[in-house]
N, C-alpha and C positions, 0 to 999 in steps of 0.2 A: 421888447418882450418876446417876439415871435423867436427871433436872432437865440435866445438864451434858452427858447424853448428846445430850438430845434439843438443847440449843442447838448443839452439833457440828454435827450434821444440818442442821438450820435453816441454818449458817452455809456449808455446803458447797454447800445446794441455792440459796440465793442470789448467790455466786460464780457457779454454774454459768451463771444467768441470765444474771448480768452481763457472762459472756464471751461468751456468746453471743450477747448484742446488739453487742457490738465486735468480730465477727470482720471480716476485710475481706470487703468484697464483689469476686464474680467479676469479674476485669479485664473490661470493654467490648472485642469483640475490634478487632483494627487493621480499620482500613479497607482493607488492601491486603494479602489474603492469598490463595495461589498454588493453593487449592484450594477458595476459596468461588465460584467460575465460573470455565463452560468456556474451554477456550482458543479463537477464532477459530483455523482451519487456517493455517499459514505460507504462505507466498506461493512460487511456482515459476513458473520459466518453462518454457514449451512443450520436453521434450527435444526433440533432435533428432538423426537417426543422418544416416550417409551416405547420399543420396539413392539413391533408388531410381523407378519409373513411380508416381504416385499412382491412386489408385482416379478410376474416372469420374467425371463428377459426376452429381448425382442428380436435381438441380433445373434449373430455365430459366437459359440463359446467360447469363454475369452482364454488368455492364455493361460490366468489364473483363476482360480475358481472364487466366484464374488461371495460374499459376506453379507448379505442383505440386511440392509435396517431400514427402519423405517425415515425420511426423510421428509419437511416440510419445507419446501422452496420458499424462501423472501420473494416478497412481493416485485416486480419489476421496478428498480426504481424513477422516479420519474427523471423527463427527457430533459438534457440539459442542451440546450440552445445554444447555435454558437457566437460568438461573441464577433464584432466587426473592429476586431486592432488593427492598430497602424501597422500596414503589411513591413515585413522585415525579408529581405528576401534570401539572404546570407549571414551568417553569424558574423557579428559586429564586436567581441569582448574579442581580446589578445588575452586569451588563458596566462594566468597568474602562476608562477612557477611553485609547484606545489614538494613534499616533501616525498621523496620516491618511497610507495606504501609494500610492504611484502604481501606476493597472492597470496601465501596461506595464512589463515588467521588463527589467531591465538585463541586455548580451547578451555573456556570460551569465552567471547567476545558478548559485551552488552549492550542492549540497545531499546529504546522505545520508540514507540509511532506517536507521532506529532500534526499536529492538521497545521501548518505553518503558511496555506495557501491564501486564504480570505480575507486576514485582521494583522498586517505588520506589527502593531503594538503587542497583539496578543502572541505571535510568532516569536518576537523578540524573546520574550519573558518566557514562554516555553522554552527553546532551546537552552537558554541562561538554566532555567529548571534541571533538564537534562541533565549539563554538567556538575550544576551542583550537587546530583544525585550521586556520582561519580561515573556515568555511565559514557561511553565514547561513540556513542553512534545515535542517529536520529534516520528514521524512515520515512518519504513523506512520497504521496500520492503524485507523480505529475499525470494529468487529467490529455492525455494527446490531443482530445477535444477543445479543450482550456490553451492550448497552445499553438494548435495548427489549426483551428476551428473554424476561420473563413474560408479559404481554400488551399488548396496543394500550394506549398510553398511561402504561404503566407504566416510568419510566423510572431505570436504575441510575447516577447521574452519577460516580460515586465516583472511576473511576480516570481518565475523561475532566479531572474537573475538577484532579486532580493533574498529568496530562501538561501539559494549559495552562498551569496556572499556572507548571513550571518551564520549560518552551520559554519563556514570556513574559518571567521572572526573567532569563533566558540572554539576551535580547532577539535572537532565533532567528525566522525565520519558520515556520510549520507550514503544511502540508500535510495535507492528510488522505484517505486513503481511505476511498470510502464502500460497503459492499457488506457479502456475507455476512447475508440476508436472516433473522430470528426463524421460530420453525415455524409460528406463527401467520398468517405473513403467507403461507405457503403456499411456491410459488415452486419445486418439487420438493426440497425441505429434506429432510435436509440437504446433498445439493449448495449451490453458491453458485450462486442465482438469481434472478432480479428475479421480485418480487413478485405476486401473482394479481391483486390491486389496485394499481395504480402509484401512486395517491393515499395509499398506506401509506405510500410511501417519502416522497412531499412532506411529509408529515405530519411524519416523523421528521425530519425535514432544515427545518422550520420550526421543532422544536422545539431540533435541536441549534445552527441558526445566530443564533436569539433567545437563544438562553442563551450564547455567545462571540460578540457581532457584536465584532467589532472584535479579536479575539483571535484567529481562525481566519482566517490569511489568502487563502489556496486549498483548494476540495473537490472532488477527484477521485472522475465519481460510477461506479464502478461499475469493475471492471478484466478485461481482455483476453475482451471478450464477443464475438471472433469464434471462440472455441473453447467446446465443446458442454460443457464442466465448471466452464466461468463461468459457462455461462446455463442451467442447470437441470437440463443435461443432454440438454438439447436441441438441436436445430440452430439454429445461429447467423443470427438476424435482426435485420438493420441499421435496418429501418424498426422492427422493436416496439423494438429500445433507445432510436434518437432518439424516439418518442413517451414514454419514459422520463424519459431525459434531459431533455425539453423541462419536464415539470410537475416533476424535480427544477432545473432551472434559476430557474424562477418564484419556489417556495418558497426558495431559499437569498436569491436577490434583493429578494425582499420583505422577509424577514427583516433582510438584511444586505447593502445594495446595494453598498457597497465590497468586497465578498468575490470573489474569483475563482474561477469553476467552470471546471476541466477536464475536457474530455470521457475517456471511458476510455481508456487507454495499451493500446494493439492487441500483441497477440501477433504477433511478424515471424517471419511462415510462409506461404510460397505453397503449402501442402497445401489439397486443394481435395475435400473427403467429409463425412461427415454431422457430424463430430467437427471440424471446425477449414474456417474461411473465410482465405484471404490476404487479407493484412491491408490491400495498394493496393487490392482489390477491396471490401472492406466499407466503409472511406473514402469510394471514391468512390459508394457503394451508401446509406450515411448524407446525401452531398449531393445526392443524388435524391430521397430523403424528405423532406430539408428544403426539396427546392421550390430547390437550388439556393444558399440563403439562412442561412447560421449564425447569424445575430441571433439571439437570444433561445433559445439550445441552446448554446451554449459563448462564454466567451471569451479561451481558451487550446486549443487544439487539443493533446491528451495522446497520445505514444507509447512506444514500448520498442526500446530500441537495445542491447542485446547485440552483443558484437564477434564472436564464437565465435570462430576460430582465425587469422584474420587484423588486421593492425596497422591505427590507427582510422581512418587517411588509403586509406587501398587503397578504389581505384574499383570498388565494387559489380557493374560490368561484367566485370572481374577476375574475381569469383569467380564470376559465374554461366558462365564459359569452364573454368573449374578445377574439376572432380569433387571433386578432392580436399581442395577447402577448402569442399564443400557445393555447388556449381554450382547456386545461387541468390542473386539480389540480397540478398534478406533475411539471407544470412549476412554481413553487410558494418556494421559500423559507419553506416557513412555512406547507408545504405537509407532514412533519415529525410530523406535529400533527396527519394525518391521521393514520400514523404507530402507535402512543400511543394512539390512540382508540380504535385498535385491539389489541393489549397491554393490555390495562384496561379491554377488554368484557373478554379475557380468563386468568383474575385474577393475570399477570401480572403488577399493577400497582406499587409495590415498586421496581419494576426494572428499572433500567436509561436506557436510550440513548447515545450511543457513537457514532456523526455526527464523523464519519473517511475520507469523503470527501467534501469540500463545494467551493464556490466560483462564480466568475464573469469573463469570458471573453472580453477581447480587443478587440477578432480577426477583423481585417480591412479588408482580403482578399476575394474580394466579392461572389467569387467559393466555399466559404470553407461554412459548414452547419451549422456552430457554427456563423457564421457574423450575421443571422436575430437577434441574441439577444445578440449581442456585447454593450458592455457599453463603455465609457472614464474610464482612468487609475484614475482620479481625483473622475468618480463615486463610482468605482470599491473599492474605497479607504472608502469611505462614505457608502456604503453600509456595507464593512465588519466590521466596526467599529459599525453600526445602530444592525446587526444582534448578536453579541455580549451584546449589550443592550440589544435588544429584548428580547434572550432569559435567561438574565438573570432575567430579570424582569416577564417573563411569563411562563417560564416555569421550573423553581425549583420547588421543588428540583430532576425534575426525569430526568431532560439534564445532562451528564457528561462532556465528554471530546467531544469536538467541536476541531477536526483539519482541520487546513483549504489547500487548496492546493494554489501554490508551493514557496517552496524557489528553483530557478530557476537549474535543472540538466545545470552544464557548457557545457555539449554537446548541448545544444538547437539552435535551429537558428529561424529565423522570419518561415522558412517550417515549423517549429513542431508546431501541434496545441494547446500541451502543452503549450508553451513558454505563449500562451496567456492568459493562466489564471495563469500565474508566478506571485508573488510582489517582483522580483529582475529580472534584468537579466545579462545573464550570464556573465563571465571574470573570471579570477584571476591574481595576488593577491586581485586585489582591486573589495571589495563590490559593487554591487551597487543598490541601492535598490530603487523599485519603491515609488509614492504617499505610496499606498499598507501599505507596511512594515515601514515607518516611521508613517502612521498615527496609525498602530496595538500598535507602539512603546510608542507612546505617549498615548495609549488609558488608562483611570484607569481600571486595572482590580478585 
């Protein structure tokens, strides 16, 4: 009995073994999940309330004379932390041979902003969106922090290299924004601001334009650095961006000589204080730096066209007569002609315009600074579809790519002031999309 006991034993303790050499092993996690890094801040435009006197200025008189409006800075957004990826220390993709794209773009060219960073499933189905609007390009934020975010040289390709590849799949053009500086690189982080060394950022932008040449077809480098919460926090300086811009120019080009660089999309705001420059005044203050000469610092000239409360044809003139629809240029759709007029004085005129943000707000909520020039979703829809005519009809051939903002981030809620200038909003699986998006759909382009 003992004999029969002890083989029991024996036969228990060897099962036990055996299972536990076959249990499964820990899944590998996904490559794309919503809380293994931070999120880059969501993007806003400049509010803006009914005008009021601006504060004096502080500095030497600019070159143009400012336009003061009154201006309500967004909130600082909060700090995004940076994430500890598997360090990459050279790009690893053999660029996919892509289809040779002509620099100048066709006038004009369509496009939406897409948050394609956080939710693979939801990314999919947006860009899928895009094209069946019939539109050919997609905009999407890369977060420098979200990519090189542990230290110099270490870089996370993970979700970059997903967005490419389904923009590519969709045969979609990309755009990209480049900004939102690592803490490493200094730059008053976590505000969004160019970097203590500007050679960090060539760096990063050699290393992301050798690892997509041919797949990334424009890099907008840096965004609305005439307000003090783009650039560090600091006061807005035209000559330290284009010294900026100039070695992120180099670096993209050498990398990726067919690549298109846009220069940053200006916040249209004649507030003239320590917190915000207007935006015809920083323009022409960037072609003083350049000695007059854009060659080799852009070649796409980037802005931001917001309609605020009036329709997309109304002469700018209009509104800066009328208090009540802002009683400045810059609330006017059509202020983007003011930019190609300093365009054309310094010999600029065969260069295009790449509008990288535009649109119309809902917002209802009567505390918020964007409600004084809220439209209906049904206006909202009319307008973008009018402003697309507009400027194809007026302003060829030097308008290029016109992206509009948003196809709606899923994280949105009625709080985000984003949500309201969206033409979808949020869910998934299922689409849903505003007037907005179905009239874009049906528009002929």
């Amino acid at each position: 009995m003992k004999r029969f006991t002890v083989r029991i034993t024996l036969l228990f303790i060897l099962l036990a073994l055996l299972g536990a050499g076959c249990s499964p092993k820990t899944p590998t996690p996904a490559a794309f999940q919503p809380t293994d890094a931070p999120k880059t801040p969501k993007p806003t435009f400049t509010p803006l309330a009914t005008p009021s006197p601006a504060a004096s200025a502080t500095t030497a008189a600019p070159t143009v004379s400012p336009t003061p409006t009154l201006g309500h800075p967004s909130p600082t957004p909060k700090p995004s932390v940076p994430a500890s990826p598997t360090p990459t220390l050279a790009p690893t993709i053999t660029p996919t041979a892509a289809p040779a794209r002509p620099m100048r773009m066709a006038s004009p060219e369509y496009g939406m902003q897409a948050f394609l960073w956080w939710r693979p499933e939801v990314a999919s189905r947006d860009v899928q969106m895009i094209r069946e609007a019939g539109f050919g390009w997609v905009k999407v934020n890369f977060g420098w922090r979200d990519i090189e975010g542990a230290a110099k040289g270490h870089f996370d390709w993970s979700r970059t290299d997903y967005i490419v590849k389904i923009v590519g799949e969709a045969g979609l053009n990309l755009v990209v924004r480049i900004d939102h500086q690592p803490a490493w690189a200094g730059g008053g982080f976590p505000t969004n601001g160019p970097p203590d060394n500007p050679q960090d950022l060539a760096d990063f932008l050699t290393a992301l334009a050798t690892r997509y040449k041919g797949r990334i077809r424009a890099y907008e480098v840096w965004n609305e650095p005439n307000l003090a919460r783009e650039w560090g926090g600091k006061e807005p300086d035209p000559g330290a961006y284009v010294k900026l811009l100039k070695r992120a120019y180099a670096a993209i080009k050498t990398a990726d000589p067919n690549a298109l660089v846009i220069s940053a999309g200006l916040s249209p705001t004649g507030t003239w204080n320590n917190e915000a420059r207007p935006d015809e005044w920083y323009l022409e203050s960037m072609y003083v730096a350049m000695e007059g000469n854009s060659t080799g610092y852009f070649d796409v000239l980037g802005a931001h066209a917001p309609g605020f409360k009036v329709a997309p044809e109304t002469d700018p003139a209009v509104v800066a007569a009328d208090p009540s629809l802002g009683g400045q240029r810059a609330f006017a759709f059509r202020h983007v002609e003011d930019l190609r007029a300093i365009m054309v004085r310094y010999g600029d005129a065969n260069k295009q315009i790449a509008i990288l943000e535009f649109g119309w707000t809902s917002d209802p909520r009567p505390d918020s600074p964007y409600n004084w020039h809220a439209v209906s979703e049904e206006t909202k829809a009319d307008y973008f579809v009018r402003a697309y005519q507009y400027a194809k009809q007026h302003w060829a051939p030097w308008i290029g790519l016109m992206s509009l903002i948003y196809i709606c981030d899923p994280d949105w809620t009625e709080a985000n002031e984003q949500y309201w200038w969206a033409i979808s909003d949020p869910g998934y699986p299922e689409f849903k999309p505003r007037p907005a998006y179905i009239a874009l759909k049906n528009m002929p382009k």
